[in-house]
N, C-alpha and C positions, 0 to 999 in steps of 0.2 A: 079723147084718145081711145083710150081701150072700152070696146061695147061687153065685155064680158059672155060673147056667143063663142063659144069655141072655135068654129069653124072661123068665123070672123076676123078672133084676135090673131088667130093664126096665117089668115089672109096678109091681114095687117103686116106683121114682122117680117113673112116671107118678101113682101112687096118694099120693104125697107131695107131689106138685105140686098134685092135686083137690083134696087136704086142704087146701093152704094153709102146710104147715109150711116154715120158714126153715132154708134149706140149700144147698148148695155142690155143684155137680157140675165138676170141671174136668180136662178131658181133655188128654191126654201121650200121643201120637205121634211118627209119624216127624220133622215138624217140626218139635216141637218137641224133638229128640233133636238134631237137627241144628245149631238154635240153641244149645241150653247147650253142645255138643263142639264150639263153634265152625266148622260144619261148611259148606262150600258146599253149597246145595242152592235150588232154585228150584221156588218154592208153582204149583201148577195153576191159581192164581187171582191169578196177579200178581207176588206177592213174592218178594224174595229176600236170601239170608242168606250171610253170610261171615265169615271173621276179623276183619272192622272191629265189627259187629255185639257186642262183648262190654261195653257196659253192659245192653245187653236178657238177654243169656247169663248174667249175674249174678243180674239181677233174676226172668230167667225159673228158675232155679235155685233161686232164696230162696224162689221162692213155687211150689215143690215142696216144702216141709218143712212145711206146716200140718198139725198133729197133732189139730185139736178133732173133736168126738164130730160135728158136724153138718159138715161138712168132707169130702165123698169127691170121690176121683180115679179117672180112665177112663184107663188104659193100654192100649198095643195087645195083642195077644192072639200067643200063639204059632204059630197055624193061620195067621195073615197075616201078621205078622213076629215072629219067635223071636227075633232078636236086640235087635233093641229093645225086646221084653217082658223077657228076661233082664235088661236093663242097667237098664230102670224100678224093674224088679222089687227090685233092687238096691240100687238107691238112692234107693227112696221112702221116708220118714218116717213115713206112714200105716201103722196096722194094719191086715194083710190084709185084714181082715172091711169094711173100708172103702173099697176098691178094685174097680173093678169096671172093665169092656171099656169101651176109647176109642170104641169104635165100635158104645159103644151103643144109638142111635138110626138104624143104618142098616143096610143086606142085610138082612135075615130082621124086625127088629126094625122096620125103616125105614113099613110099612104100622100099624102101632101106633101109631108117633111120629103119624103124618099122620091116623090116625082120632083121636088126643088133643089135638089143634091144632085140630082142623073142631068141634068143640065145649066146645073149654076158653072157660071165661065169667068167669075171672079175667083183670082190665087187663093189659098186658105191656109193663116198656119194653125198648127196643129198643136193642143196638150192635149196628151189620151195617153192610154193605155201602151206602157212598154211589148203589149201583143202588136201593136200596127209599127213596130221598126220597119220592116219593109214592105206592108200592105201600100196594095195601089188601090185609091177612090177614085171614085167616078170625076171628082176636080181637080183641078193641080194645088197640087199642096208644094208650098215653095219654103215651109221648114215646120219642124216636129220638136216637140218637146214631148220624151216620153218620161211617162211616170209609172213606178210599181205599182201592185195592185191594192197593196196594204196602204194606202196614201196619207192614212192617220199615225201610224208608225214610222214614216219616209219623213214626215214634219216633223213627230214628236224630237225623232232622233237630230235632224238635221234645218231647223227652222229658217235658223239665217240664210245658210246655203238654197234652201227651196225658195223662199222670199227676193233672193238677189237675182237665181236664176228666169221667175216669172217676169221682173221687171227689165230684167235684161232682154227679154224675148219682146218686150212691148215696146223698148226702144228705138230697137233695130228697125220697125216700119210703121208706115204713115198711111192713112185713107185703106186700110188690111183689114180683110175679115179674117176673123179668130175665131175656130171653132175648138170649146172645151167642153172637156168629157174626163173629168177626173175627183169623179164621186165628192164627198162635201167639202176640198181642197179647192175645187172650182169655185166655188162663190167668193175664199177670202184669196185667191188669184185673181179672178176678176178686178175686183176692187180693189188691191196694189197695181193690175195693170192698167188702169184705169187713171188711178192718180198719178201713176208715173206719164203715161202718155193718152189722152182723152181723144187724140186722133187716129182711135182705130175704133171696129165695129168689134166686143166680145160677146160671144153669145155661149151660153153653156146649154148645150146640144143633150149632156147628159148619153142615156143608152142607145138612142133613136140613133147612133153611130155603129152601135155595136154589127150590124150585119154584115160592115165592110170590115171595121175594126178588126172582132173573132173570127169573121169566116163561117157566124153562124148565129141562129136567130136566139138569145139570150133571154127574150121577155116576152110573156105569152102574146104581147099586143101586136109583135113584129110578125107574129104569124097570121094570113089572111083568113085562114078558117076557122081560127079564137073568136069567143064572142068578143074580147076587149079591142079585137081590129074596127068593130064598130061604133064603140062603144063614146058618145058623145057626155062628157062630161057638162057639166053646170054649177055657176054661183049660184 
């Protein structure tokens, strides 16, 4: 499956997204390391997490154990943090050969991502950022689900209702690619939308959206003259 070359794996996915095939990509980070150890920590985009936070810590935890053959996870990588690659590494569920960099769609990989978006011509629906109500991207996007920015506070306060809304969104279509980008709410979205309906494609795209999304370059690696536009990560 996964060769763990950057460039590669990322080959890989984008080439399974062209195809059409139904599948999972859901990324495990610092934030989201933070959430299941109950950890304080506050998202660059709003959010924030603490020890009150432990039904999402639960849920984001359970929906780190999916073991199916179409099911991969992006963990962070040791070149950018050794500690939270160790402790993913750890306690992920998945077979290695299924695992592949959290941050696979950005630094080095991030100009890939954005040439596969400017001419991907399969529909896309959309969880993101309450900022893209009415942004236009370069695909058709045939529905949105937007989310505030505090996405840990929009659970804490409202779980059932964000829980019924994600699976209702995965009901409604079939053979669909799904692009999400709603910080560490995305992984236990994923995985409800998943088990509600396992015939669509979810991929948590993460910020490597943000250029169309905000209208503006968010993270140093979306910028081409940052060393991190280069910058090729490694197992």
């Amino acid at each position: 499956m996964f060769t763990h070359v950057f460039e590669e794996d990322a080959t890989l996915i984008i080439n399974k997204i062209f195809n059409g095939d139904n599948f999972v990509l859901s990324r495990y980070a610092d934030g989201e390391y933070h959430v299941m150890n109950a950890l304080q920590c506050n998202g660059c985009d709003g959010w924030e997490v603490g020890p009150e936070d432990g039904v999402l810590a639960e849920a984001l935890t359970k929906a780190f154990k999916h073991t199916e053959d179409n099911y991969f996870y992006g963990i962070s990588c040791p070149c950018c943090d050794s500690p939270k690659y160790t402790w993913l590494k750890e306690n992920i569920k998945q077979g290695w050969e299924r695992v592949t960099y959290s941050n696979l769609f950005v630094n080095g990989n991030y100009s890939k991502f954005k040439s596969m978006v400017e001419i991907l011509e399969r529909p896309v629906v959309l969880l993101v950022n309450e900022a893209a109500d009415e942004v236009k991207y370069p695909f058709d996007v045939v529905d949105r689900l937007l989310v505030p920015g505090d996405v840990i506070k929009w659970y804490r306060d409202s779980s059932q209702e964000v829980e019924e809304a994600v699976i209702s969104l995965a009901k409604k279509y079939t053979d669909t690619l799904f692009f999400i980008s709603a910080g560490p709410l995305s992984e236990l979205s994923i995985s409800l939308m998943y088990q509600a309906n396992p015939n669509n494609s979810y991929i948590d795209v993460g910020s490597s959206l943000d250029y169309w999304t905000h209208q503006r370059y968010t993270r140093l690696y979306q910028n081409p003259t940052s060393e991190f536009s280069t910058r090729m990560c490694s197992f």
